[in-house]
Structure formats: structure tokens, C-alpha cells
C-alpha positions in Angstrom: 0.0 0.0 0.0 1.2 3.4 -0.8 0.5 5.2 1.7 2.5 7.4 4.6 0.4 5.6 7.7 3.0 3.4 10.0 6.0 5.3 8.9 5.9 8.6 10.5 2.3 9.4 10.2 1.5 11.6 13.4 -2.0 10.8 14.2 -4.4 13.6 16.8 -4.3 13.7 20.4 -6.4 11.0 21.4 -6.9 11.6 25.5 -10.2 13.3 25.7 -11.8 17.0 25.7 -9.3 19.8 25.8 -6.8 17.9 23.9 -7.7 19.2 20.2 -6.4 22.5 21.7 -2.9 20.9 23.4 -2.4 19.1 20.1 -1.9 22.4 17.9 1.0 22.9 16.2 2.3 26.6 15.9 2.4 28.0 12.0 5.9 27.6 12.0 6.0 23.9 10.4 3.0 24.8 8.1 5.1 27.6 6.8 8.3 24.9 6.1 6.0 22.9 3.3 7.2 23.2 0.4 3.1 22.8 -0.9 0.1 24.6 -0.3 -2.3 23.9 2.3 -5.9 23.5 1.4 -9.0 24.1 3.9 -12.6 24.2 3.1 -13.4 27.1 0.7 -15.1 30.4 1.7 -18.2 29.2 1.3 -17.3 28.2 5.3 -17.4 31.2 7.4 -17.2 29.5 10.8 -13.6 29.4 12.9 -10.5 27.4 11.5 -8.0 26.5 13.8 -4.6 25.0 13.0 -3.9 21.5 14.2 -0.3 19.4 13.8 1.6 18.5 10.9 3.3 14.7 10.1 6.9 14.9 9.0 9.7 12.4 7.4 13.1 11.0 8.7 14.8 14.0 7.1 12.3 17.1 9.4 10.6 17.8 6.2 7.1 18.1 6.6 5.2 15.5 4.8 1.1 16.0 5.9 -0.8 18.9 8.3 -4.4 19.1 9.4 -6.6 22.2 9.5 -10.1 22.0 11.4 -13.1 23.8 10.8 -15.7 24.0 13.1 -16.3 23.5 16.9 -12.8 21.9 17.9 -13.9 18.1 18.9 -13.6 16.4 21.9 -13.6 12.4 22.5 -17.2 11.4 22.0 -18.5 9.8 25.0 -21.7 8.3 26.2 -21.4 11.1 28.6 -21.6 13.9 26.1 -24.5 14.3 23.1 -23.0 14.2 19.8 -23.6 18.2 19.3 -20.4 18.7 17.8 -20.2 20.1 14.4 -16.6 20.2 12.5 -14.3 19.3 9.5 -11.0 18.3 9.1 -9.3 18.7 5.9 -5.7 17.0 6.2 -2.6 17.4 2.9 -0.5 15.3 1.9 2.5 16.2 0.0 2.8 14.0 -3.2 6.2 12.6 -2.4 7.3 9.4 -4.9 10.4 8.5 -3.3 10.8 8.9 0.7 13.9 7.9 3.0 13.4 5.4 6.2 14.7 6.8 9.5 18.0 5.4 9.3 18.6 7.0 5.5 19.3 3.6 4.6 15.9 2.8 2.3 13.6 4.2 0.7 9.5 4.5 1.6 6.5 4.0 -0.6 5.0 7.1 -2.3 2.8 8.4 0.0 -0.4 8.1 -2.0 -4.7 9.2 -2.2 -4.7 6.2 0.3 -2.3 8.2 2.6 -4.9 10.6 2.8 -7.5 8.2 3.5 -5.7 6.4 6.3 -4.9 9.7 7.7 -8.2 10.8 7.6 -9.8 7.6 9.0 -7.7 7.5 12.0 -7.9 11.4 12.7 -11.6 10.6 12.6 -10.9 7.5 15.2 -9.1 9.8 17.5 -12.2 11.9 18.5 -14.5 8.9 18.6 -15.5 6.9 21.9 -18.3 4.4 21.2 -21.4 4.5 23.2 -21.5 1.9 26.0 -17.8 1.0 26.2 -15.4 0.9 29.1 -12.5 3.4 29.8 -10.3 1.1 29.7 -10.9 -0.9 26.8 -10.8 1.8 24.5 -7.1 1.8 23.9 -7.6 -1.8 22.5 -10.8 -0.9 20.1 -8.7 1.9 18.9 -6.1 -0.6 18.0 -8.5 -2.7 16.3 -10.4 0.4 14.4 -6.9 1.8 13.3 -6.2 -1.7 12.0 -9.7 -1.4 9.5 -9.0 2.2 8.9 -5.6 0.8 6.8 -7.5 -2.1 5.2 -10.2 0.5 3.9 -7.5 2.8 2.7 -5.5 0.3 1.2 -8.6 -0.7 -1.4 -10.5 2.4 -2.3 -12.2 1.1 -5.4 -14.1 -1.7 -2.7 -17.9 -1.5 -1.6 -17.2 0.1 1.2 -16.3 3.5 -0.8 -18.6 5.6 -2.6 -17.5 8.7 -5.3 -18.7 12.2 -4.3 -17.5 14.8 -6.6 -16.7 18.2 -4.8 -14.8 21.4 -6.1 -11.3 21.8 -5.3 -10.1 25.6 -6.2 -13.3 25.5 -8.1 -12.9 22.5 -10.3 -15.0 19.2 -10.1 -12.9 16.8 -8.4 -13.8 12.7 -7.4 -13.0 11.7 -3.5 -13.8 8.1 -2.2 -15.9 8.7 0.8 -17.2 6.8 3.1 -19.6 6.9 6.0 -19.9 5.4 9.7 -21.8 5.8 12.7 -18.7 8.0 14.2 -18.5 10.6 10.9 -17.4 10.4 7.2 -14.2 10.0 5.4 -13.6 11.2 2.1 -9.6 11.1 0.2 -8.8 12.6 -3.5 -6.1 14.3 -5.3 -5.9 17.7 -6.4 -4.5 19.4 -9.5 -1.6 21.4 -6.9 -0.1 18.0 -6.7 -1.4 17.3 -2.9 -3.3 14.5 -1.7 -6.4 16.0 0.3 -8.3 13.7 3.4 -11.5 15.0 5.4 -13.4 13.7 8.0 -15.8 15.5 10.1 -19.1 14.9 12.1 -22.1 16.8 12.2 -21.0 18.6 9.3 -22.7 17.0 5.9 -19.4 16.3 3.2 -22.0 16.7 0.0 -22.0 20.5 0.1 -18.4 21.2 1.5 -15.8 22.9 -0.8 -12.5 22.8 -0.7 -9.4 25.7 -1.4 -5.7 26.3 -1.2 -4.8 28.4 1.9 -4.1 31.9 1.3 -2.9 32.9 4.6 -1.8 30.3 6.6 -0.5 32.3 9.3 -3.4 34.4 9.7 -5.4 31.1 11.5 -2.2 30.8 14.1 -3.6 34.5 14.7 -7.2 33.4 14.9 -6.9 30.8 17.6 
């Protein structure tokens, strides 16, 4: 599978509520890609909020996720699923990456890299109804385990097409729905891989845009 996920790929704080907040990264790292970052277009006029970015062996930064909407906490059966937000995650198109020892060379990170990193960013904010505190570490294990199987096959069943506009041109994701959110992975025409996930927040009418002003949502937070 082509795709970034056990080699590197930093996944969101996964502790509880308050943690989307400890888990942001300052601009600086967003400013060292060499690629745009893409959020949801204008047509969203709610908060954005910087989250972390993924990097390789060599420090140079590989993926980042931007989040649109209420900033989410774990889901619980202790809180109502009010929560309303987006996540739009890049991945740099990179055909030829080193391992951590500089000694071999890494599968292209890929639309699938998107996917998984969408699918477990989604898992990280999730807590299924019912289930003990401390089994959750091991259902995480298990979902994060499905979350690459799903990723690694996007033309299965379990993937739908939904075409949405990237900088104002048509452009065909693989999504896919749960009872925890939606996941959606595509490519753009910048030469990034773009993942989503959200909850509360319907995927058919989002947009999405290159970042004009990346620093300006370090400002906002």
C-alpha cells in the first residue's frame, strides 16, 4: 500500500476533551511545506484553527491538518453528539521517501495516505457508546487496524464517489460513512493528496481551497 500511515504518520491527540487545543502545532511547520495547504473554501465562514503537521526522517514536513468548526472532543456516552466540525488533512505527493536510518527508501505516500490519515484522525475523537474506559485503547487498536485495510482498497464496496470542487474544479473523492462521521480522500491538480473527516458537518456540500494565509489562523486561535 502506498501510503504514509505506520512510517511517520502523526495521528491527533487522542486523550479526551481539551486535547484538540494541546495538540496544535504553531504555524511555523505549516510555513516549512514546500506545498500549499488546502482548507474548506469560503463558502465556510465559521472558525479554522490549525492542528499538527506529520513529518519524514529528514524534518521535512510531509502532511498537516486544519479544522473547521467546533474543535472536537472524544465522544462519550457522557456527552450528546452536538459537535459540528471538518478536518481537511494534505498530503504532499512525495514518490520517493527515506526510512529513519537514511538507509531505504518508503512507498509514495499516496490518495490512500490521505484516507488512512483521515480515518484514523476521525478515530481519534471517537469513543463508542457503551464501552469501558479502559478498553478503549484496544478498540482503537482494532479500528486503526480497518481504517488501513479501507484505505488500502479504495475502489471496494465500502467506498462511494462524491465529486466536490477543489479551487473551483470538479474533483472525485472516495468517501465513506460510519456511525462515528465520514471519510472522504482525492487528489488535487496542486499536486497534494487531500483527506477530510468531520461529524455533524454534511461532506456533500463542502468545498474545498488552497490556503491563502496560513499564518493568519495561528492569529485566529
Amino acid at each position: 500500500m502506498e501510503t504514509t500511515s505506520r512510517v511517520g504518520a502523526q495521528a491527533p491527540a487522542t486523550e479526551g476533551a481539551g486535547e484538540a487545543s494541546a495538540a496544535r502545532r504553531t504555524v511555523d511547520g505549516y510555513l516549512l511545506a514546500p506545498f500549499p495547504w488546502y482548507g474548506l473554501d469560503e463558502a465556510f465562514t465559521g472558525p479554522r484553527w490549525l492542528m499538527q503537521v506529520g513529518t519524514t526522517a529528514d524534518e521535512s514536513v510531509e502532511h498537516g491538518s486544519i479544522g473547521h468548526g467546533d474543535e472536537p472532543s472524544v465522544r462519550s456516552e457522557l456527552t450528546e453528539d452536538t459537535e459540528r466540525f471538518a478536518v481537511v488533512v494534505t498530503v504532499a505527493a512525495n514518490p520517493v521517501r527515506r526510512t529513519a536510518d537514511g538507509t531505504g527508501v518508503l512507498e509514495a505516500t499516496s490518495v490512500s495516505s490521505a484516507a488512512w490519515l483521515a480515518g484514523v484522525g476521525l478515530l481519534s475523537y471517537t469513543w463508542p457508546v457503551q464501552m469501558d474506559h479502559t478498553l478503549r485503547d484496544d478498540w482503537l487498536e482494532q479500528q486503526t487496524e480497518t481504517a488501513w485495510v479501507l484505505a488500502d482498497d479504495l475502489d471496494s464496496e465500502d467506498w462511494a464517489t462524491l465529486t466536490l470542487p477543489v479551487d473551483g474544479v470538479p474533483t472525485p473523492f472516495h468517501y465513506r460513512e460510519s456511525e462515528y462521521g465520514w471519510v472522504l480522500a482525492g487528489s488535487t491538480q496542486a499536486g497534494v493528496h487531500l483527506g477530510a473527516y468531520g461529524r455533524g458537518m454534511s461532506a456533500y456540500g463542502l468545498g474545498f481551497s488552497v490556503v491563502k494565509d496560513i499564518a493568519a489562523l495561528e492569529a485566529d486561535a
